[in-house]
C-alpha positions in Angstrom: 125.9 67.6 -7.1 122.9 70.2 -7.8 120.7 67.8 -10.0 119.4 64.0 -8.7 120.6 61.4 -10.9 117.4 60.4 -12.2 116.4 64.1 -12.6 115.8 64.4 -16.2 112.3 62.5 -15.4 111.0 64.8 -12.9 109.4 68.0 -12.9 109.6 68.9 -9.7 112.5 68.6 -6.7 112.3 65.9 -4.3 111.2 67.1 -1.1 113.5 67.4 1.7 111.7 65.3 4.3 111.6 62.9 1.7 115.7 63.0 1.5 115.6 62.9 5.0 113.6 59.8 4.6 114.7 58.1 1.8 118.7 58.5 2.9 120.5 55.6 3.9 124.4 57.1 4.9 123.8 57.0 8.3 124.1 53.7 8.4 125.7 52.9 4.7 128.5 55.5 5.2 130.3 52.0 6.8 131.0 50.9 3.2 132.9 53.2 2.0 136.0 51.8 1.7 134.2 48.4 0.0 132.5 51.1 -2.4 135.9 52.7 -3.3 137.7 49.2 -3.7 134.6 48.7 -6.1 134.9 51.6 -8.2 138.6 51.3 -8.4 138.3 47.5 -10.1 134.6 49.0 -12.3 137.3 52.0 -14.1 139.6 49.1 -14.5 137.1 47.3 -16.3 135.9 50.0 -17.9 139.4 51.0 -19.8 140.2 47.1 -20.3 136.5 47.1 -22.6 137.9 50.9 -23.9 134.8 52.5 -22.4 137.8 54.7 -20.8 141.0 55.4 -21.7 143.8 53.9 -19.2 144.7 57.7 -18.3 141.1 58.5 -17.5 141.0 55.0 -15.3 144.1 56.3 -13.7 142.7 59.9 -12.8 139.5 58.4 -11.4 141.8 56.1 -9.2 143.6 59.1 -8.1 140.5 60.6 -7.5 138.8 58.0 -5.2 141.9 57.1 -3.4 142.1 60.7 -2.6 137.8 60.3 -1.2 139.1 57.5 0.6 141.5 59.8 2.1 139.2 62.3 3.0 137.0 60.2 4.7 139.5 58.5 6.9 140.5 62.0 8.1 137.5 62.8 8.9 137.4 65.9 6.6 134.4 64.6 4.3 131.2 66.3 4.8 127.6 63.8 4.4 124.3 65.3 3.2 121.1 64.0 3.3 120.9 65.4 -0.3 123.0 62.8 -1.5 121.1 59.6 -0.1 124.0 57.5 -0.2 127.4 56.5 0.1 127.5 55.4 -3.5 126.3 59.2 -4.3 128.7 61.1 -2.1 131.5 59.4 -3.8 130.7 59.9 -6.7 129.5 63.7 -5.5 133.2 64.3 -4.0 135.0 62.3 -7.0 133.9 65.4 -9.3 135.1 68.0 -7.4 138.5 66.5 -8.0 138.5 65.1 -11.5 135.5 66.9 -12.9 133.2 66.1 -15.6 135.1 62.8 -16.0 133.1 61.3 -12.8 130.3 60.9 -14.4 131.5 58.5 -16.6 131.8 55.8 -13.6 128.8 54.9 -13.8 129.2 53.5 -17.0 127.7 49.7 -17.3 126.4 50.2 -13.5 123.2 50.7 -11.5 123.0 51.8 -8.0 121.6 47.8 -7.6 125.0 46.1 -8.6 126.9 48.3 -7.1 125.4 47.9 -3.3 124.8 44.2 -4.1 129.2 44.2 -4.5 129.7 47.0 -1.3 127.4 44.2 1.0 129.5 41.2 -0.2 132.4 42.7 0.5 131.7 44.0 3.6 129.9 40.4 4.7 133.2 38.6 3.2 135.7 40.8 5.6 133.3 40.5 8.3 133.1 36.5 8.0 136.7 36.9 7.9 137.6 38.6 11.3 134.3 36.3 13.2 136.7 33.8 11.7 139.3 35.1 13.1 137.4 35.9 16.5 136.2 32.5 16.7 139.9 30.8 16.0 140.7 32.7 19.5 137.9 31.6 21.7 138.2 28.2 20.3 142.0 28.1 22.2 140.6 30.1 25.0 138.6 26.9 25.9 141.1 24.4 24.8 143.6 26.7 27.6 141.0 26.6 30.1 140.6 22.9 29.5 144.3 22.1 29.9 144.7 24.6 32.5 142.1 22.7 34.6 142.4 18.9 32.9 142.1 17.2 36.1 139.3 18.6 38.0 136.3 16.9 38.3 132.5 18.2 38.4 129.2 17.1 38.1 127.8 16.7 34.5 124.1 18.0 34.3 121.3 17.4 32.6 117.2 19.3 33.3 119.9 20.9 35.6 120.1 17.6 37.8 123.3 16.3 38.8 123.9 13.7 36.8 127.4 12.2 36.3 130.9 13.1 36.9 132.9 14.8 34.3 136.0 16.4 34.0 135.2 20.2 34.2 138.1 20.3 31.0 135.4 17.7 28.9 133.0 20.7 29.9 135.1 23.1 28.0 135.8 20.9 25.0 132.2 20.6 24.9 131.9 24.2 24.2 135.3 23.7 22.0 133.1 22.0 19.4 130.3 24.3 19.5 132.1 27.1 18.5 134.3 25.5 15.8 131.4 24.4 14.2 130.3 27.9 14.0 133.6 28.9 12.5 133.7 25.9 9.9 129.4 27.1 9.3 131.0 31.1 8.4 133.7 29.1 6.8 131.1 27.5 4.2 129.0 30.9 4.4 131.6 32.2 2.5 131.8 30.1 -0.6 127.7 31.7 -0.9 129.1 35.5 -0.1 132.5 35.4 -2.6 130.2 36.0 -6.2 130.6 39.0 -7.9 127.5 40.7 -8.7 129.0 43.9 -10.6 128.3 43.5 -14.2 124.4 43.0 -13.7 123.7 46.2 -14.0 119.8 47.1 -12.6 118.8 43.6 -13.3 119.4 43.0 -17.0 122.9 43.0 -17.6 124.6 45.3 -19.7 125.2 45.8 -23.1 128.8 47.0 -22.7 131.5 44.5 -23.4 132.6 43.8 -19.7 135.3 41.1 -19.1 133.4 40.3 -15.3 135.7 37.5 -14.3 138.7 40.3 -14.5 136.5 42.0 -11.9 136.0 39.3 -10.1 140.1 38.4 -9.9 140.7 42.3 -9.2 138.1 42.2 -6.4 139.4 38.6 -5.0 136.4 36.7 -5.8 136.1 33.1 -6.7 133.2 33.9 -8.9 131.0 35.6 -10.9 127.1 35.5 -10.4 125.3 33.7 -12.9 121.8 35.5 -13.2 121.7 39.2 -13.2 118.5 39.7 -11.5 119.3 37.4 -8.9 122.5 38.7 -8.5 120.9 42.5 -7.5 118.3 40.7 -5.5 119.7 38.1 -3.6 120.0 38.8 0.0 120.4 35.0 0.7 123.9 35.7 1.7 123.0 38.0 4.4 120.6 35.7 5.8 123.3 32.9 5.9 125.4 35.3 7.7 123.3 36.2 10.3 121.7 32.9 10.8 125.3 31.6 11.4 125.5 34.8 13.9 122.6 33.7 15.7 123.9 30.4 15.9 127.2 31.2 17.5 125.3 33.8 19.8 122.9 30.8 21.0 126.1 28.9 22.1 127.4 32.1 23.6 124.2 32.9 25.9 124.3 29.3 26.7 128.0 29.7 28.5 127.3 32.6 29.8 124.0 30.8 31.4 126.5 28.5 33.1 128.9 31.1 34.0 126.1 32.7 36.1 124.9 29.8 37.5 128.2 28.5 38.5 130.0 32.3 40.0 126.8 32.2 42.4 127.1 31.4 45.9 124.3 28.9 45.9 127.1 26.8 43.2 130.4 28.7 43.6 132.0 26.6 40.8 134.2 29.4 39.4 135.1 33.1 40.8 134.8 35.3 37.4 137.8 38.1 37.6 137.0 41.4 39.0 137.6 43.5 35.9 134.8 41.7 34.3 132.1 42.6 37.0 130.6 45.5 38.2 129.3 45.9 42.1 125.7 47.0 43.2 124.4 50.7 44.1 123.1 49.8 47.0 124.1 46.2 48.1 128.3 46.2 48.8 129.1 43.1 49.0 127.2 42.6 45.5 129.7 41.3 42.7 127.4 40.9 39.2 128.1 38.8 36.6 127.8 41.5 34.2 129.8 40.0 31.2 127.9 37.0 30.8 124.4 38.4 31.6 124.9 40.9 28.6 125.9 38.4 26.5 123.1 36.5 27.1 120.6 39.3 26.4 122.7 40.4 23.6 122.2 37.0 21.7 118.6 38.4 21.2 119.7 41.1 19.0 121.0 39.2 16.5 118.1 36.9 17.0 116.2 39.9 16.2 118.5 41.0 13.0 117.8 37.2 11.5 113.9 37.7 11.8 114.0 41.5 10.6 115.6 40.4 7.4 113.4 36.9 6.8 110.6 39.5 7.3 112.0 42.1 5.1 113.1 39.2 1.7 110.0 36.9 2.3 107.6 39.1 0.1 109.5 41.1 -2.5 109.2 40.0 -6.0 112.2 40.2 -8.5 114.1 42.6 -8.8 115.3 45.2 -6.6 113.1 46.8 -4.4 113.9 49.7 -2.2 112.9 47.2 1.0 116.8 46.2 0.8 118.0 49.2 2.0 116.6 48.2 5.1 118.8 44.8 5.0 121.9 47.0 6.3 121.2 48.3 9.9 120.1 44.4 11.0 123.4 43.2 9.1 125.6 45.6 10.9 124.2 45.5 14.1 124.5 41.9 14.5 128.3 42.2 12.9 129.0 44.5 15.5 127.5 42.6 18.8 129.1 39.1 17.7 132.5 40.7 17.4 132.1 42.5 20.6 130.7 39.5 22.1 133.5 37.0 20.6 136.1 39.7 21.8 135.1 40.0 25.5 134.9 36.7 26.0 138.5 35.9 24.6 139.3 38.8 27.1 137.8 37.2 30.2 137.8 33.6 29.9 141.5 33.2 30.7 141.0 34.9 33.6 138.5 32.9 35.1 139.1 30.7 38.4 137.6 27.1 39.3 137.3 26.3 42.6 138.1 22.6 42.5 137.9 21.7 46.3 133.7 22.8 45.2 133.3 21.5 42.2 134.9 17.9 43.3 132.9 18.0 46.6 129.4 18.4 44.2 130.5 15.6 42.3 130.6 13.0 45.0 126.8 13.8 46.1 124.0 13.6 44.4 123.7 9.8 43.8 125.9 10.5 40.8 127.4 6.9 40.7 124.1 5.4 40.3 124.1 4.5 36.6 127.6 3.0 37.5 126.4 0.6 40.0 123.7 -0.6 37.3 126.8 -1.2 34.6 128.7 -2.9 37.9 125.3 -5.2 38.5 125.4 -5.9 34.6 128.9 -6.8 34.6 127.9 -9.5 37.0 125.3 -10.8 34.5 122.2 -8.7 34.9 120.4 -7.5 32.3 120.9 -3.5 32.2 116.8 -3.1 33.1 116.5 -4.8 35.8 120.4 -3.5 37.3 118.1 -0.2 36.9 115.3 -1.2 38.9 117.7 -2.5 41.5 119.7 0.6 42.0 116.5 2.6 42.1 115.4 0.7 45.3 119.3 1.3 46.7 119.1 4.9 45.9 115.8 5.5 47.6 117.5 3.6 50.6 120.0 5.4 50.7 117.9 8.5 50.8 115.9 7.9 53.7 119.5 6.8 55.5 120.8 9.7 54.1 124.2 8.5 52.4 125.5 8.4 49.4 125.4 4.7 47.8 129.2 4.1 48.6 128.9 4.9 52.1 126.3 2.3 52.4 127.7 -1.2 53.9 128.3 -3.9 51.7 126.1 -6.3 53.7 123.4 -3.2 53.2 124.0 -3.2 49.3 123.8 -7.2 49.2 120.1 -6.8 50.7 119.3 -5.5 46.7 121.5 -7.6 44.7 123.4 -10.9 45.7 125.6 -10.2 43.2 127.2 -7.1 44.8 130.7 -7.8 45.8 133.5 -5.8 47.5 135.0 -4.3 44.2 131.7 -2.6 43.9 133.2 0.1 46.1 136.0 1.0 43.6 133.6 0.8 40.5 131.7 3.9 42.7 134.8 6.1 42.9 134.4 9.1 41.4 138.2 8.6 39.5 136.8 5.4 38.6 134.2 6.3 36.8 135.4 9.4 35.0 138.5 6.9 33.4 136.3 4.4 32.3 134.4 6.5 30.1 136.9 5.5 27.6 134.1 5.2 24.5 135.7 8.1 21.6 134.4 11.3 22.7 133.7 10.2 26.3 134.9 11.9 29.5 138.1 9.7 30.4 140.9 12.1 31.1 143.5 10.2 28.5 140.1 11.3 26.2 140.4 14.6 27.2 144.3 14.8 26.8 143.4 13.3 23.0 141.2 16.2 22.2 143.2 18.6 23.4 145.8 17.6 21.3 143.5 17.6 18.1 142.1 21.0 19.3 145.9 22.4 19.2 146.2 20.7 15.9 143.5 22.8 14.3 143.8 26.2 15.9 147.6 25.7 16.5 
């Protein structure tokens, strides 16, 4: 292409470091095949209005299904010159059914046209995250099964706190990540509108049957307002702050999974082939996978705050700001499936060392709020059962047991109401099966969820 589009109003060539600057295909190059598909269903639309004949909207088919083929080779050649994806097509469309590509651009601006390339590109990506997601969702509920019985302490400020069923853990993380599924799920029914049609911002004053663009393209629906339609961006900001989401519950495993694989916990023993060693230190083994996961989570953080800052000042309509939205969008795209994938990868390979984990939970004073329900079954109100077992505890510190290896005539000295059964109610079995409340840590609990988990990602 030897002239600019918009040539016609300049007197003078635009200057290279300008194309250099202004050019977008090293990052919009990604597109292509969504910027094809898009062209494909525009001639379509063009020859059903009879802006083109049918055999002219078959030749341009040929055409960019022979582009498309060109570029999956490997064979197609990118120029600064050209600015962008859009324009190289269109560039290479010509040299193989001449003059006739420049009537493609019939009823469209460069504005509808990357509006539709981003939305279908965000609606596959949703699609496989989806997808991603659906597979670390049963790489919990297998770890969960896998492990069902073994106890550990629950935490919270990092504190042992009570005993829980290491599988309840998992679960727990279970419902994190389905709930970012279901949130790219919704984030969908905002991405599937069709903004071809709206031309730069104005619509067009071609006869264009949109919703038979919208059923050849596979969306649901056609965008209402034509200057919103080339300037909304809210889609991509749903997008990635559903990404950020998912990587916040991503960095928070991998936390744990650090914490746990050291030697000061020793919880679980992550597999080999998803550590690295030290270059100095041999008996080093890093938890590389989680650690880089956890820093990673910041990029996307990073993508959601680059766009915010890029929409939250740009009046209607287009402004040449949005070309900017594409290297955050893809970026994050590309760490949370890399992310997502590893994780599906190494999680089925990771060990829990239940002799350590079951050992943890029976110190730590863990049965303490258990005592206070025992005390309250016996007729004390639940304040002063705490105030009681406070005094035990700190008793039992400066002995140096645990409250159930403390005598029963040493327990009586706080409560008279302390009995002989107390000792069962302070079992660590005991107190993980009466957690029976929905959503509690009771193994039949557990079990239940399990069973709904395999129900929904079957």
């Amino acid at each position: 292409m030897s002239q600019k589009p918009w040539d016609g109003r300049f007197s003078e060539q635009t200057d290279r470091a300008v194309e250099a600057f202004t050019s977008s295909i090293a990052v919009d190059r990604r597109l292509y095949t969504y910027d094809i598909d898009g062209s494909i269903a525009h001639s379509r639309t063009l020859a059903r209005a009879g802006i083109l004949t049918e055999k002219e909207a078959d030749e341009l088919v040929f055409g960019l299904e022979t582009v498309r083929g060109e570029i999956e080779s490997g064979t197609f050649e990118y120029s600064d010159s050209l600015e962008d994806i859009h324009m190289h097509i269109e560039d290479r469309l010509s040299t193989h059914v001449g003059g006739l590509a420049k009537k493609l651009h019939t009823a469209r601006s460069r504005n509808d046209q990357v509006a539709l390339d981003t939305r279908l590109y965000v609606r596959d990506q949703c699609g496989k995250i989806i997808g991603h997601l659906t597979g670390l969702c049963k790489a919990f509920t297998d770890l969960a099964e896998k492990y069902i019985d073994v106890v550990m302490p629950g935490y919270t400020h990092l504190q042992r706190a009570q005993p829980v069923l290491f599988s309840h853990h998992m679960m727990a993380y279970f419902e994190m990540f389905s709930r970012d599924a279901a949130r790219f799920e919704d984030c969908l029914k905002r991405v599937d509108v069709l903004p071809l049609g709206s031309a730069a911002l104005a619509g067009t004053t071609y006869p264009l049957d949109r919703a038979y663009t919208a059923e050849l393209l596979g969306f649901s629906s056609v965008s209402d307002n034509s200057m919103d339609a080339v300037s909304d961006r809210d889609f991509i900001l749903e997008f990635l702050s559903c990404a950020a989401i998912c990587m916040t519950h991503l960095s928070r495993i991998s936390e744990e999974l650090v914490i746990w694989s050291s030697a000061e916990f020793a919880f679980v023993d992550l597999p080999d082939a998803f550590c690295t060693g030290s270059s100095i230190m041999p008996q080093k083994k890093n938890p590389d996978i989680p650690e880089l996961v956890r820093g990673k989570a910041g990029r996307v953080f990073g993508s959601l705050t680059a766009m915010l800052t890029l929409m939250k000042s740009l009046p209607l309509a287009y402004n040449r700001d949005m070309q900017e939205d594409k290297p955050p969008l893809m970026d994050a795209v590309d760490t949370v499936r890399a992310c997502l994938d590893i994780y599906i990868r190494m999680l089925p390979k990771i060990v829990v060392n239940q002799s350590i984990t079951e050992a943890a939970a029976g110190r730590g004073y863990l049965n303490a709020t258990d005592m206070a329900d025992y005390l309250v079954e016996k007729g004390m109100p639940f304040r002063e059962a705490h105030g009681v077992v406070g005094k035990a505890v700190a008793y039992a510190l400066g002995e140096k047991k645990e409250l159930h290896e403390l005598a029963l005539d040493e327990l009586r000295f706080f409560s008279g109401l302390i009995e002989e059964d107390v000792f069962p109610a302070l079992s660590v079995r005991k107190m993980i099966d009466r957690r029976t409340t929905h959503g509690g840590t009771s193994a039949k609990n557990v079990a239940d969820a399990i069973a709904r988990a395999r129900k929904r990602f079957p």
